[in-house]
C-alpha positions as CSV (number, residue, x, y, z in Angstrom):
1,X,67.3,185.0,166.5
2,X,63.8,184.5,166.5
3,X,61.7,184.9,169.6
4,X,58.9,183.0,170.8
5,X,56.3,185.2,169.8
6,X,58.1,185.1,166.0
7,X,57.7,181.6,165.7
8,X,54.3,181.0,167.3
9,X,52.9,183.8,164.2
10,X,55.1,182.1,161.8
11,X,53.5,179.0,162.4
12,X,49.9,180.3,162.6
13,X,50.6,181.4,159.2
14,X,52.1,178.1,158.2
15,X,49.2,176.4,159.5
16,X,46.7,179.0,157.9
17,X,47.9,178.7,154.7
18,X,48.0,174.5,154.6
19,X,44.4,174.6,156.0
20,X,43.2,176.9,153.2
21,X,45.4,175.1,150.9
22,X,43.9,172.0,151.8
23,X,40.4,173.3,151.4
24,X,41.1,174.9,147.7
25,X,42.7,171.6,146.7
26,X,39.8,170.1,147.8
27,X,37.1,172.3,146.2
28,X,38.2,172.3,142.7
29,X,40.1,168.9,142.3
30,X,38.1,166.5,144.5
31,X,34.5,168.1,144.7
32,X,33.9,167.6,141.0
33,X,34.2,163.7,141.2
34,X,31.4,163.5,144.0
35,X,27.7,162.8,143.7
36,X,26.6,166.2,143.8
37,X,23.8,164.6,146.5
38,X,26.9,164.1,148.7
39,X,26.5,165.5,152.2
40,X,30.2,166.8,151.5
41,X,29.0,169.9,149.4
42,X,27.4,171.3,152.2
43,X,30.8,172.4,153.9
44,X,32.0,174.3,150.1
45,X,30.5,177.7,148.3
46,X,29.4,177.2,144.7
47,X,32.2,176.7,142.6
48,X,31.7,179.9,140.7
49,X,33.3,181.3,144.0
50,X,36.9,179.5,143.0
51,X,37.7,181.8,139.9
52,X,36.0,184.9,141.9
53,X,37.9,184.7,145.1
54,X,41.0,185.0,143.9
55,X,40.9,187.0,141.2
56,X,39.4,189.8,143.8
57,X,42.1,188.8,146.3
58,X,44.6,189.3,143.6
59,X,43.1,192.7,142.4
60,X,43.3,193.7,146.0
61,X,46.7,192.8,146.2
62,X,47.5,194.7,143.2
63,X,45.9,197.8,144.7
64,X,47.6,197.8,148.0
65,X,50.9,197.2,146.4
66,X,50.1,200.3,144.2
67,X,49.1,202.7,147.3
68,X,52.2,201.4,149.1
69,X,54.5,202.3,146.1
70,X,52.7,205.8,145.3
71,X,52.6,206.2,149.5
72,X,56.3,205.9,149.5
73,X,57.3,207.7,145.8
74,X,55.1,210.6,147.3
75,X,56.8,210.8,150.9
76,X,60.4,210.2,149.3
77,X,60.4,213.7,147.0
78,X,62.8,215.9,148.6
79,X,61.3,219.8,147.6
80,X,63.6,221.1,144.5
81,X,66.6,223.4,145.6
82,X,66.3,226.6,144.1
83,X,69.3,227.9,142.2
84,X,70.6,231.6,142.8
């Protein structure tokens, strides 16, 4: 059973991610068709930030998924028994 403090995070999250969803969406699909003049393009980064973003955000996933898996291969060897 969840408890309060579950869901209230879980939704933050939720929320977080349709917020930042809505803004990508918005960046690359909608931007493009405005007037560049538009008082719109103040709120967005150059679009030269779209591909960059997550590409580092990937490659930073990537690396801590890495660490994690060498943190936990490295903590899991048991020293070798020696035979007599």
């Amino acid at each position: 059973q969840a408890t309060a403090t579950d869901r209230a995070v879980g939704f933050g999250l939720v929320a977080f991610s349709l917020a930042l969803f809505a803004y990508y969406t918005l960046w690359i699909v909608v931007l493009p068709f405005i007037d560049s003049a538009h008082a719109i393009h103040r709120f967005f980064l150059p679009r030269e930030y779209a591909v960059i973003i997550p590409v580092v955000a990937g490659l930073l996933l990537l690396l801590f998924i890495g660490v994690f898996i060498m943190v936990v291969t490295w903590k899991s060897k048991k020293p070798a028994k020696k035979s007599e």
